[in-house]
GULO-881608 format. One record per atom (N, C-alpha, C): residue number from 1; residue in three letters; atom name; x negated, z, y. Coordinates in pm, whole numbers, plus 50000, padded with zeros to 5 digits. Example, Ala and Ser with C-alpha at 12.3 -4.5 7.8 and 13.67 -1.06 7.14 Angstrom:
BEGIN
> pos code site east up north
> 1 ALA N 48681 50780 49431 .
> 1 ALA CA 48770 50780 49550 .
> 1 ALA C 48680 50780 49670 .
> 2 SER N 48715 50708 49775 .
> 2 SER CA 48633 50714 49894 .
> 2 SER C 48710 50787 50003 .
END
This chain:
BEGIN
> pos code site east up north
> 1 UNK N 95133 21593 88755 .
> 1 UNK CA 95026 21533 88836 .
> 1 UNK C 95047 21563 88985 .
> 2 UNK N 95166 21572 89064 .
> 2 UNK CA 95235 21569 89188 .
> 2 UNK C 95174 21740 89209 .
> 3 UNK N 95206 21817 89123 .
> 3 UNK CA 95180 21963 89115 .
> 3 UNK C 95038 21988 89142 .
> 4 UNK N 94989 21922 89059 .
> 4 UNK CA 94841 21953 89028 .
> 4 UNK C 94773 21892 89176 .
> 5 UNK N 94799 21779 89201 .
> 5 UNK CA 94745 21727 89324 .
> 5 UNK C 94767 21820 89460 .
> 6 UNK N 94895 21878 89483 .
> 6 UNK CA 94915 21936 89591 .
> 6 UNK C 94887 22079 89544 .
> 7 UNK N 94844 22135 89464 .
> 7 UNK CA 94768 22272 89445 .
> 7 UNK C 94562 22271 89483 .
> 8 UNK N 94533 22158 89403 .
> 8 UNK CA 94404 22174 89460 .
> 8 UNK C 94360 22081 89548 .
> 9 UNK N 94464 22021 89635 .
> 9 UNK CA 94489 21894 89740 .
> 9 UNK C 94322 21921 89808 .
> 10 UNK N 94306 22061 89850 .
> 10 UNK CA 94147 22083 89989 .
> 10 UNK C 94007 22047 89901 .
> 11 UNK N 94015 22063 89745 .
> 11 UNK CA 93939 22042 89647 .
> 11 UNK C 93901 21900 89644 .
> 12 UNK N 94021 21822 89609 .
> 12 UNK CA 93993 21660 89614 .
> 12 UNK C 93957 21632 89706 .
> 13 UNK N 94057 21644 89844 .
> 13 UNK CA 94046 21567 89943 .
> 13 UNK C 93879 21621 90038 .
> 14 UNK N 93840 21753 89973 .
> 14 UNK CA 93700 21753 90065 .
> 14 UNK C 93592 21666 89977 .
> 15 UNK N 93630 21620 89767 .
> 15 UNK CA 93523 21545 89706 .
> 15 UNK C 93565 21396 89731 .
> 16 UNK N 93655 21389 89793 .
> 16 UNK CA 93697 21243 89850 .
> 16 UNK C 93594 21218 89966 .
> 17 UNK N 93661 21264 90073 .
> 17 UNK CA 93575 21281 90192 .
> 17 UNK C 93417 21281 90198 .
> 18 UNK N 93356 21344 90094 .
> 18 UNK CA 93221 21333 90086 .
> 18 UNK C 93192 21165 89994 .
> 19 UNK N 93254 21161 89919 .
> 19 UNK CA 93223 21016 89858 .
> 19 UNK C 93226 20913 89971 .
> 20 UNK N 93352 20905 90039 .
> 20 UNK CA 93367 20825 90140 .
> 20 UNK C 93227 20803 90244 .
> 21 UNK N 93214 20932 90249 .
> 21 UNK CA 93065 20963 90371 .
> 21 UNK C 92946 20906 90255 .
> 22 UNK N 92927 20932 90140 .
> 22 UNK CA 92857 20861 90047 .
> 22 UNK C 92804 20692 90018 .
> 23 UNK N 92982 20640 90018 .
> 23 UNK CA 92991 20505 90023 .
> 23 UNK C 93012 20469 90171 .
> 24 UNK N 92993 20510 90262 .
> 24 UNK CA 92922 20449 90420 .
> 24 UNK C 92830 20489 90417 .
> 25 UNK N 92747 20526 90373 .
> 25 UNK CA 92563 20547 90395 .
> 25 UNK C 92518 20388 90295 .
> 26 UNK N 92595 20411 90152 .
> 26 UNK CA 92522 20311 90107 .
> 26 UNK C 92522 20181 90086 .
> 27 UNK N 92674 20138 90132 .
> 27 UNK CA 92739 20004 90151 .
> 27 UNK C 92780 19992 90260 .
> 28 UNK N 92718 19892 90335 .
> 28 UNK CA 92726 19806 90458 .
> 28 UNK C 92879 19785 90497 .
> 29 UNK N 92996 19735 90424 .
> 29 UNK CA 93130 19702 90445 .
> 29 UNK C 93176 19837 90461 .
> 30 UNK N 93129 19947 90459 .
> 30 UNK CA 93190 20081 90458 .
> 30 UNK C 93158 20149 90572 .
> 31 UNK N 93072 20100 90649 .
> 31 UNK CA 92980 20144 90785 .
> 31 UNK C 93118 20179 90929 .
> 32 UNK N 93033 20271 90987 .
> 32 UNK CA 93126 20250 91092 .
> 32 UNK C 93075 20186 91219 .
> 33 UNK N 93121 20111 91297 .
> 33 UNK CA 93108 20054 91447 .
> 33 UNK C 93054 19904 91367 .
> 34 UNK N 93153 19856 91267 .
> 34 UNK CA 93078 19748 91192 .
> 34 UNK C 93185 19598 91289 .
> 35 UNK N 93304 19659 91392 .
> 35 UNK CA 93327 19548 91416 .
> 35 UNK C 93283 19481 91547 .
> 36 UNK N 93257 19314 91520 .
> 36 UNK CA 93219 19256 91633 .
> 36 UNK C 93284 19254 91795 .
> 37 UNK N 93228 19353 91847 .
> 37 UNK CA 93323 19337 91968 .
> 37 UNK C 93274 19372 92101 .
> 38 UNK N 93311 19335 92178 .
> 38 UNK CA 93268 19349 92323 .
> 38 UNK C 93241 19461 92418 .
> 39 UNK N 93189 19572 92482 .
> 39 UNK CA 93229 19667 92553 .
> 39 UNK C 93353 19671 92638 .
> 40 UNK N 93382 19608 92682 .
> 40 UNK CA 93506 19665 92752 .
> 40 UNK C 93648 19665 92603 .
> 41 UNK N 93615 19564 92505 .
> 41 UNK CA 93746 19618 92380 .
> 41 UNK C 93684 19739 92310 .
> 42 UNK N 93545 19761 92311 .
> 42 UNK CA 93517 19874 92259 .
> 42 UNK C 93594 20046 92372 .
> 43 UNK N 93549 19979 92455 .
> 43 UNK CA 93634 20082 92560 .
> 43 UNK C 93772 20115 92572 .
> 44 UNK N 93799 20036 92510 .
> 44 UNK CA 93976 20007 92538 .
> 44 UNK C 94002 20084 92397 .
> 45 UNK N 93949 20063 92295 .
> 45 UNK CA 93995 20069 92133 .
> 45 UNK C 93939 20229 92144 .
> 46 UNK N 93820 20320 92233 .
> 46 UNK CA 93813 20448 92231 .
> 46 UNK C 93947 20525 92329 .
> 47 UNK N 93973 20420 92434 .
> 47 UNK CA 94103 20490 92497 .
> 47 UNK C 94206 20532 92444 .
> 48 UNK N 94263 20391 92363 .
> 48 UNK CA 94365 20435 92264 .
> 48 UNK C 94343 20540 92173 .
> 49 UNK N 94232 20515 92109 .
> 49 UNK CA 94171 20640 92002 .
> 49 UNK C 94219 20774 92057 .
> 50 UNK N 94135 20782 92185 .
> 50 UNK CA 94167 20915 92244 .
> 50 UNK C 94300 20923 92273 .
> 51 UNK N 94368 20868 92363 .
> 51 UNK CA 94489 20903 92382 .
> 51 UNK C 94615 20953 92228 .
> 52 UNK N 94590 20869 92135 .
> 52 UNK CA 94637 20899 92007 .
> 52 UNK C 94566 21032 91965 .
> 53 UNK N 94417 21073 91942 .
> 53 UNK CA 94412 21181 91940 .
> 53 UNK C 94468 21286 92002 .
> 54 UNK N 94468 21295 92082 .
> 54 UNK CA 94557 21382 92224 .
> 54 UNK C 94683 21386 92183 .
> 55 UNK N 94768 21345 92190 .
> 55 UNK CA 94885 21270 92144 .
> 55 UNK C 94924 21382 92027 .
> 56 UNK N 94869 21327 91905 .
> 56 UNK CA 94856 21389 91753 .
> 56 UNK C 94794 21551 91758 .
> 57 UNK N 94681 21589 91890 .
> 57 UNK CA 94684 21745 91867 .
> 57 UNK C 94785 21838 91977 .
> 58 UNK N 94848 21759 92066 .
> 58 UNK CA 94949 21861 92082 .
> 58 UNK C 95085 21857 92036 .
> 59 UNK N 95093 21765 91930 .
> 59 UNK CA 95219 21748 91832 .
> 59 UNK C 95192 21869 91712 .
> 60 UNK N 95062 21874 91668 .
> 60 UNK CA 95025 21963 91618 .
> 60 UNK C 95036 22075 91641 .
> 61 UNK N 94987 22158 91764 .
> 61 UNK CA 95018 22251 91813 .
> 61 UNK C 95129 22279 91831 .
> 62 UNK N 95229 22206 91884 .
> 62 UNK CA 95403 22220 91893 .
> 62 UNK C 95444 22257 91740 .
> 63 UNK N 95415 22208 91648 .
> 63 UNK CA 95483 22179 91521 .
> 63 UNK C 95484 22341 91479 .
> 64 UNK N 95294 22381 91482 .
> 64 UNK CA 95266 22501 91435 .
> 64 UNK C 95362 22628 91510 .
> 65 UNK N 95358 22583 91617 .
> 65 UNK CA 95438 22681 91714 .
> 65 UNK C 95589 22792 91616 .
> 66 UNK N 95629 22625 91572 .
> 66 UNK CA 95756 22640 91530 .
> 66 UNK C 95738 22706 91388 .
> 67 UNK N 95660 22704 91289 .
> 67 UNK CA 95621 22679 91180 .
> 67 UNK C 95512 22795 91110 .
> 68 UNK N 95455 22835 91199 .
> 68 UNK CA 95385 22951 91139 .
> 68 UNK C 95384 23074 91160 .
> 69 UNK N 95396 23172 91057 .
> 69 UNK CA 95476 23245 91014 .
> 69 UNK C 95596 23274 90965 .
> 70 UNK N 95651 23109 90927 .
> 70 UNK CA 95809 23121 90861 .
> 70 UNK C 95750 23036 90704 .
> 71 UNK N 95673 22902 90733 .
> 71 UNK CA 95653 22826 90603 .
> 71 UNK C 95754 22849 90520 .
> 72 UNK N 95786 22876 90399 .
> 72 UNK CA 95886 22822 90329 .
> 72 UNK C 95976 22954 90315 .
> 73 UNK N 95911 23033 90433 .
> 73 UNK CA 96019 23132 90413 .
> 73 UNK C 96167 23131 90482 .
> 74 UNK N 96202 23063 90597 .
> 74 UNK CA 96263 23045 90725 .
> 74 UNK C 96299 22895 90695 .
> 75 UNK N 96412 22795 90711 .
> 75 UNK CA 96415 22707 90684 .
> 75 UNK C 96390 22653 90887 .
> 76 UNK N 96331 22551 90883 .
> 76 UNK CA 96306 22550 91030 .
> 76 UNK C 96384 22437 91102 .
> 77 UNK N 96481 22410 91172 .
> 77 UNK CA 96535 22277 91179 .
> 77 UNK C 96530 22226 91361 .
> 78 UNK N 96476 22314 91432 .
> 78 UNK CA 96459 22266 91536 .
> 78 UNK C 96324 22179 91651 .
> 79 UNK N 96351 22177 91715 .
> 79 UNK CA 96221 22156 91781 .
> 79 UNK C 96178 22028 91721 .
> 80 UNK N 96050 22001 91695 .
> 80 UNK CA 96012 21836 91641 .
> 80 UNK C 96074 21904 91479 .
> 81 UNK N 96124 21944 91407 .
> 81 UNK CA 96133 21948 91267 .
> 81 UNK C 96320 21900 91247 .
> 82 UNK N 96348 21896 91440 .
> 82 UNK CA 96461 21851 91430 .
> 82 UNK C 96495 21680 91384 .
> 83 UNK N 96347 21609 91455 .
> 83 UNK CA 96372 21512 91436 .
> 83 UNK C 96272 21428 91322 .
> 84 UNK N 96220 21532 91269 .
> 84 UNK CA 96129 21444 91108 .
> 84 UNK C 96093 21641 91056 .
> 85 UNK N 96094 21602 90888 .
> 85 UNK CA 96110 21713 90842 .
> 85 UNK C 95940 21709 90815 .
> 86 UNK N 95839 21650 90829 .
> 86 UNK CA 95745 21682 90817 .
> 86 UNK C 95630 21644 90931 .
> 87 UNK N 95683 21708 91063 .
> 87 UNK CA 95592 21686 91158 .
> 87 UNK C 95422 21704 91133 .
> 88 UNK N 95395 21820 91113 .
> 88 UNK CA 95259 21835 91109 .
> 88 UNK C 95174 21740 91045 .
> 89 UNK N 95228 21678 90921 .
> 89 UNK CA 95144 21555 90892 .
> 89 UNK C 95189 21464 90956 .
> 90 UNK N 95300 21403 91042 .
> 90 UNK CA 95315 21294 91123 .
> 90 UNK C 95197 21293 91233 .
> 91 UNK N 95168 21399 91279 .
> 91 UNK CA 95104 21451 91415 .
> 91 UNK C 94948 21362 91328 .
> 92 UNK N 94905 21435 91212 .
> 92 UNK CA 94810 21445 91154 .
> 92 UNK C 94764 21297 91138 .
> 93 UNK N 94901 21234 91077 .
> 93 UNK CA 94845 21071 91053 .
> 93 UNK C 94831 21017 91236 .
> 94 UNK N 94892 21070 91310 .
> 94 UNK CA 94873 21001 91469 .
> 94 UNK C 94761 21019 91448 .
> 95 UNK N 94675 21115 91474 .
> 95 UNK CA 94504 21196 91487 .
> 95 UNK C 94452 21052 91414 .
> 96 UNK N 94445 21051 91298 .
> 96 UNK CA 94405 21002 91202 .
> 96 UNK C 94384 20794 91261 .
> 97 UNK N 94501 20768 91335 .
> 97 UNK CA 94463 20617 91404 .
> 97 UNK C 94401 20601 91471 .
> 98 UNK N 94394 20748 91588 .
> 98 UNK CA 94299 20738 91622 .
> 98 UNK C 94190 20719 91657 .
> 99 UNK N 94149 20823 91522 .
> 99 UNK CA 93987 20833 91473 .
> 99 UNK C 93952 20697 91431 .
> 100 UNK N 94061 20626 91389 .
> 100 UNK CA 94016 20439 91310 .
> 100 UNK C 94010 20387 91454 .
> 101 UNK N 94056 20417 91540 .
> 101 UNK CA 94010 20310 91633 .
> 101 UNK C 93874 20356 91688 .
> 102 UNK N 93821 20494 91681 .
> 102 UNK CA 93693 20557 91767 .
> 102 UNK C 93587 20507 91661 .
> 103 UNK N 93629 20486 91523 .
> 103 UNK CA 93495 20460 91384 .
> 103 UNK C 93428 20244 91407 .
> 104 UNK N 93581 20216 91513 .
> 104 UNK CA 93519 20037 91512 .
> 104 UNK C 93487 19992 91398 .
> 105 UNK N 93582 19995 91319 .
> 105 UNK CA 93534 19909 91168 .
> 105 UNK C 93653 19897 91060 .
> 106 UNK N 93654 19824 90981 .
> 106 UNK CA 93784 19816 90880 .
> 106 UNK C 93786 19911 90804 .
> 107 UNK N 93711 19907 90673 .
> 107 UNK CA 93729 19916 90566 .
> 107 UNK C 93710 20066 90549 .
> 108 UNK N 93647 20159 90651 .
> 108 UNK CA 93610 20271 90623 .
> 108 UNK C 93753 20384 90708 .
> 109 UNK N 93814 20276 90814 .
> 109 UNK CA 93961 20400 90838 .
> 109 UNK C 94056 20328 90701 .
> 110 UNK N 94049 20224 90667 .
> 110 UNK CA 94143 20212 90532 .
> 110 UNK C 94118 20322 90467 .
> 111 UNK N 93975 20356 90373 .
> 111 UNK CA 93931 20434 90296 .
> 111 UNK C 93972 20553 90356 .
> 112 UNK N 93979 20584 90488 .
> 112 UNK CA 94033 20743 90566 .
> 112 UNK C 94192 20723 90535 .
> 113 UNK N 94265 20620 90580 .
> 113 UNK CA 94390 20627 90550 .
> 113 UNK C 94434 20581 90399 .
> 114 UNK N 94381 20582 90320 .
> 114 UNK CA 94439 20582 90166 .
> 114 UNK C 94438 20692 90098 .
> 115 UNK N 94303 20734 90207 .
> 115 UNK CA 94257 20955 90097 .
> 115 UNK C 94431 21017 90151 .
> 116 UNK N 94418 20973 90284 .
> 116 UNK CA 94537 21073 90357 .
> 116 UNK C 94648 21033 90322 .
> 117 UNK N 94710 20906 90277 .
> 117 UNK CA 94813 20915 90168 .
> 117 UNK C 94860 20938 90035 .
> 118 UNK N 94723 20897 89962 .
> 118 UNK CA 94702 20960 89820 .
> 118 UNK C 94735 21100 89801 .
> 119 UNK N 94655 21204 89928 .
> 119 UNK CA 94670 21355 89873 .
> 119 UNK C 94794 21405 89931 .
> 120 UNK N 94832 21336 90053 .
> 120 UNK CA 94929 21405 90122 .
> 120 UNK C 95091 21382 90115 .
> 121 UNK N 95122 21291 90061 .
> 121 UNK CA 95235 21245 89980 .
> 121 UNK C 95292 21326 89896 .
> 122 UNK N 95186 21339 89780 .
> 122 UNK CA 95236 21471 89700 .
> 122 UNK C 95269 21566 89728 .
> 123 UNK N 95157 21644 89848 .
> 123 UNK CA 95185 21749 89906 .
> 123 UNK C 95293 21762 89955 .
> 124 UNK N 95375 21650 90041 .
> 124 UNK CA 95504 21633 90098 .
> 124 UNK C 95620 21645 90000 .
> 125 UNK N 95586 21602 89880 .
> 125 UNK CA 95695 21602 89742 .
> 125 UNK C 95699 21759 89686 .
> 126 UNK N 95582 21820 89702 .
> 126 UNK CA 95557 21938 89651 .
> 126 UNK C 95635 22050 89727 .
> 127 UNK N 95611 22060 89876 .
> 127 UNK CA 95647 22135 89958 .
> 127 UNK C 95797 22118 89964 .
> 128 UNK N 95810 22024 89967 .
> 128 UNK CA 95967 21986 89969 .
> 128 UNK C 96067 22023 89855 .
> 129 UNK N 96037 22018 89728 .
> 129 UNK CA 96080 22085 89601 .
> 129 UNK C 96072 22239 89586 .
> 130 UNK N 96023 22282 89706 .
> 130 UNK CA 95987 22420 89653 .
> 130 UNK C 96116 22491 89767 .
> 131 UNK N 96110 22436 89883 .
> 131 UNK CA 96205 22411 90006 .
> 131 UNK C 96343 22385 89942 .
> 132 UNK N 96356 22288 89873 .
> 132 UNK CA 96483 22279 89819 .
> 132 UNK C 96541 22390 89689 .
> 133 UNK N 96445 22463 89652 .
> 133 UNK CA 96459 22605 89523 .
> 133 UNK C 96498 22697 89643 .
> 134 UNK N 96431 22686 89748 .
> 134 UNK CA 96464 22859 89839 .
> 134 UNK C 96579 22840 89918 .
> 135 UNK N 96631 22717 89941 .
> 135 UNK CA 96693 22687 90087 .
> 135 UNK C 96856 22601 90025 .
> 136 UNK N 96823 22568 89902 .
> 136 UNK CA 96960 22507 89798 .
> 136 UNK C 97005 22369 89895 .
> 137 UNK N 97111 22443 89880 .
> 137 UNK CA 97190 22292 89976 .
> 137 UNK C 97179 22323 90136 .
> 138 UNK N 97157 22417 90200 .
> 138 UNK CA 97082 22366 90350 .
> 138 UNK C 96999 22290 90349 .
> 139 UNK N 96933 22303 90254 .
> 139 UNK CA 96794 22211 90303 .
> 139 UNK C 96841 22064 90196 .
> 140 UNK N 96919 22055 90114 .
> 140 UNK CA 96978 21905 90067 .
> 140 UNK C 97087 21849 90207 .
> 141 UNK N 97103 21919 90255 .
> 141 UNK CA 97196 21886 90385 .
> 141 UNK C 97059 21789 90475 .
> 142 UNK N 96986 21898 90555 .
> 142 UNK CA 96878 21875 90611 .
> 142 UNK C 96814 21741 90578 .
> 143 UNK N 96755 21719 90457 .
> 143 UNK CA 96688 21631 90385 .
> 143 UNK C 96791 21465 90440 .
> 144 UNK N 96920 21506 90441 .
> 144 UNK CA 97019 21395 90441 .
> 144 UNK C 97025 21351 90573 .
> 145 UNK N 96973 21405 90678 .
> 145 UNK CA 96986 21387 90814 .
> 145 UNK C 96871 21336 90897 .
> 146 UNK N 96787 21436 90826 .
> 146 UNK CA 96631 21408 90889 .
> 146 UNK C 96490 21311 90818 .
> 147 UNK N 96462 21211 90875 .
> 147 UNK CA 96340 21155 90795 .
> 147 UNK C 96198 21228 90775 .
> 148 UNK N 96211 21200 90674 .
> 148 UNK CA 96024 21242 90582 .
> 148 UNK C 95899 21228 90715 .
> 149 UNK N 95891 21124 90731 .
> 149 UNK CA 95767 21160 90855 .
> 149 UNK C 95754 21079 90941 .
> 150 UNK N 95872 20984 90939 .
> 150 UNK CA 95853 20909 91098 .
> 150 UNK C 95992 20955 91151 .
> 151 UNK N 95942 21038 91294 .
> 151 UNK CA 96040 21067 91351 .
> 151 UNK C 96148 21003 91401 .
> 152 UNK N 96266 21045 91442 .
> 152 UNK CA 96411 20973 91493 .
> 152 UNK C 96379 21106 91620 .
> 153 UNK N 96338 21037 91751 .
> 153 UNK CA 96377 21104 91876 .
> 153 UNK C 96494 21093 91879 .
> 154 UNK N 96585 21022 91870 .
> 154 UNK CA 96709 21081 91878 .
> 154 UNK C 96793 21188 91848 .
> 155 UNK N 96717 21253 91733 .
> 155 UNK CA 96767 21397 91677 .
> 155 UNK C 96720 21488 91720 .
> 156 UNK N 96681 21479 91831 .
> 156 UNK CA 96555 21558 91898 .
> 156 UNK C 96679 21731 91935 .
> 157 UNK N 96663 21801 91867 .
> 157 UNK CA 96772 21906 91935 .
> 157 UNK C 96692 22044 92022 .
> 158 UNK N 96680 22075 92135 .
> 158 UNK CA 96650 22144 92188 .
> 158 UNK C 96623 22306 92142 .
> 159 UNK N 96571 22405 92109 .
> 159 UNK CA 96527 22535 92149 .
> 159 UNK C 96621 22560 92218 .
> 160 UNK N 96704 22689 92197 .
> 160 UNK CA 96784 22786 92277 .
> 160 UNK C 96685 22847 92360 .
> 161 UNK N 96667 22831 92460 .
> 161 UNK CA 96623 22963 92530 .
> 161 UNK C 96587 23069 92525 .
> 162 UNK N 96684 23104 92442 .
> 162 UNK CA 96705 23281 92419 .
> 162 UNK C 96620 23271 92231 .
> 163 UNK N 96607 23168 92216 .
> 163 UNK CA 96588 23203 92074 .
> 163 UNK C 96421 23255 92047 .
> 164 UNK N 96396 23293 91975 .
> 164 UNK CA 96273 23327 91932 .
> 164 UNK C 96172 23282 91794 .
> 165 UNK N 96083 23281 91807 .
> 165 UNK CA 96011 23199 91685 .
> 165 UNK C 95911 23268 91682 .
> 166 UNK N 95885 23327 91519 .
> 166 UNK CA 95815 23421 91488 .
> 166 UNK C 95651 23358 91450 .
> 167 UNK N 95571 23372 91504 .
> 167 UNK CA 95404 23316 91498 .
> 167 UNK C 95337 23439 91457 .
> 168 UNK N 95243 23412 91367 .
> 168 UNK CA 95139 23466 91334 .
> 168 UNK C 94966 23398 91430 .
> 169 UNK N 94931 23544 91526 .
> 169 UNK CA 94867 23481 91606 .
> 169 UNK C 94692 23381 91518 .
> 170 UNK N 94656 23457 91445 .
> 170 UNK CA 94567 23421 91349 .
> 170 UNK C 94566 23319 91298 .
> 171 UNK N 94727 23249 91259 .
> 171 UNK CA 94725 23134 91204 .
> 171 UNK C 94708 23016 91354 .
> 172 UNK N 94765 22998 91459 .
> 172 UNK CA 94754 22952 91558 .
> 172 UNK C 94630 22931 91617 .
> 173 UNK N 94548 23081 91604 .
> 173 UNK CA 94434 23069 91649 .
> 173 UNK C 94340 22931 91572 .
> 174 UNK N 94382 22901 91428 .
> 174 UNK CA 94297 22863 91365 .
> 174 UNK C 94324 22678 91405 .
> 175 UNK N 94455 22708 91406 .
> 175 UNK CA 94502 22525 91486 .
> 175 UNK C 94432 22474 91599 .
> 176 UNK N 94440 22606 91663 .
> 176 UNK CA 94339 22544 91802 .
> 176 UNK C 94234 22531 91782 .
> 177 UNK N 94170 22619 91710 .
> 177 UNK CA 93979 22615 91662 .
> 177 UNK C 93995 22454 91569 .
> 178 UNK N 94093 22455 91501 .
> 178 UNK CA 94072 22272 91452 .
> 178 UNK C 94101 22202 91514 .
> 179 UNK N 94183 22177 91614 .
> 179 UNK CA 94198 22127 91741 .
> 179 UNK C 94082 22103 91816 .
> 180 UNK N 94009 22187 91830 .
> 180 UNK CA 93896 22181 91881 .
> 180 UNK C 93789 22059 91826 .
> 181 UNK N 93793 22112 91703 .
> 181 UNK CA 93690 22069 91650 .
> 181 UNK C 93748 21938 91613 .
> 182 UNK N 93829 21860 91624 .
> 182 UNK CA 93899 21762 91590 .
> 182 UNK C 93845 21678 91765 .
> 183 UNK N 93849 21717 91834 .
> 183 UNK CA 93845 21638 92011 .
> 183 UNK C 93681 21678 92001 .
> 184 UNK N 93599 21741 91962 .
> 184 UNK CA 93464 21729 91932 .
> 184 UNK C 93405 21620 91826 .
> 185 UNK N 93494 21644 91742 .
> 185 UNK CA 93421 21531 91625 .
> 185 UNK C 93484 21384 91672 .
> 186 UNK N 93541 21378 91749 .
> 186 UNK CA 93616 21196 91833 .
> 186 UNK C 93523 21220 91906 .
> 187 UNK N 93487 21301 92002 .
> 187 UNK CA 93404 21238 92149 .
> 187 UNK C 93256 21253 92074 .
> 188 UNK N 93178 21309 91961 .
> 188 UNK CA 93058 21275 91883 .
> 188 UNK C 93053 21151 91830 .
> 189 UNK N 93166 21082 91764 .
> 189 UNK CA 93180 21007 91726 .
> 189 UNK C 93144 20822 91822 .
> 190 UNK N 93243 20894 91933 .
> 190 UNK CA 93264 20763 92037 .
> 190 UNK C 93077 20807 92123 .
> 191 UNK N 93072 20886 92130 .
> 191 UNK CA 92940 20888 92189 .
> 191 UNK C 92816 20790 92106 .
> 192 UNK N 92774 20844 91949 .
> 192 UNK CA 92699 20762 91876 .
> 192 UNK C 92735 20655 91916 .
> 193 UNK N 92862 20608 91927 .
> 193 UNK CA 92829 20409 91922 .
> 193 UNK C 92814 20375 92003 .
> 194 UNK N 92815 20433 92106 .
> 194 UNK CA 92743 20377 92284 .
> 194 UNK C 92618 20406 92286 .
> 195 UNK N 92572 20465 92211 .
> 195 UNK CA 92430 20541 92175 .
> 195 UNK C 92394 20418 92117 .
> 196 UNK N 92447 20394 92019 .
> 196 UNK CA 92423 20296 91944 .
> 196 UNK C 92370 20153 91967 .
> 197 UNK N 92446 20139 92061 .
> 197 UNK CA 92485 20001 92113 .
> 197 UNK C 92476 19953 92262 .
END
């Protein structure tokens, strides 16, 4: 099941995502900007939003830095992977509080944060088993030092200088184009409910 989930993970999680957008059109408790609140906490709850977005896409970008063009080929232990072995979804769930604070409502960032642990968990079990077949006991070493996805700044170990990290520009390009479109779909978002309201 763990297999199966993190193979067609973009499959579910895009017929998730549309249900979700489904069940906020047609049930009221699922709505977004459903909570009672004031403009200036509405202002405050898009600051944080944003700033956590912000936050979560240049953790992203750092992560990829390190990370693409090696994936499970390169075992990666520095930089943020020094101090949590699965940054990119840490970054991802930051994004993700975000967006619950820019939507103003309960039940529909629950429903965002249950898809994103349901699919992405596995994925983390998956990737990680496959990491531990290529990488043996470095990466059972690794595993013993570093946490799953909430970081320890304290393990934070610096980049040599001199060292180099192999990127594929194509894949990068595509982080920033979701990057993009990630700080577009928050400020559409926070815009409607002032629109709104």
């Amino acid at each position: 099941m763990v297999s199966l989930l993190a193979e067609y993970r973009m499959y579910f999680l895009r017929i998730s995502m549309l249900s979700l957008v489904i069940l906020s059109i047609m049930n009221d408790n699922f709505r977004a900007y459903t909570l009672n609140i004031t403009s200036i906490e509405s202002l405050q709850m898009s600051i944080i939003g944003f700033m956590l977005v912000i936050f979560g896409s240049f953790g992203r970008i750092w992560a990829s830095l390190y990370i693409e063009g090696n994936k499970t080929k390169n075992l990666i232990t520095d930089g943020p992977f020094a101090m949590v072995r699965n940054p990119l979804y840490f970054f991802s769930l930051i994004m993700l509080f975000g967006f619950c604070f820019a939507l103003k409502a309960i039940y529909l960032p629950l429903g965002l944060l249950f898809i994103f642990i349901f699919f992405h968990i596995p994925t983390i079990a998956n990737e990680e088993k496959k990491l531990a077949k290529i990488h043996g006991e470095k990466f059972q070493k690794y595993i013993k030092t570093t946490p799953r996805l909430i970081p320890n700044i304290f393990l934070y170990k610096k980049t040599e200088p001199t060292e180099k990290v192999l990127i594929k520009i194509r894949r990068i390009n595509n982080v920033l184009l979701e990057i993009i479109g990630y700080l577009f779909l928050y400020t559409a978002i926070d815009i409607i409910y002032f629109v709104l309201n």
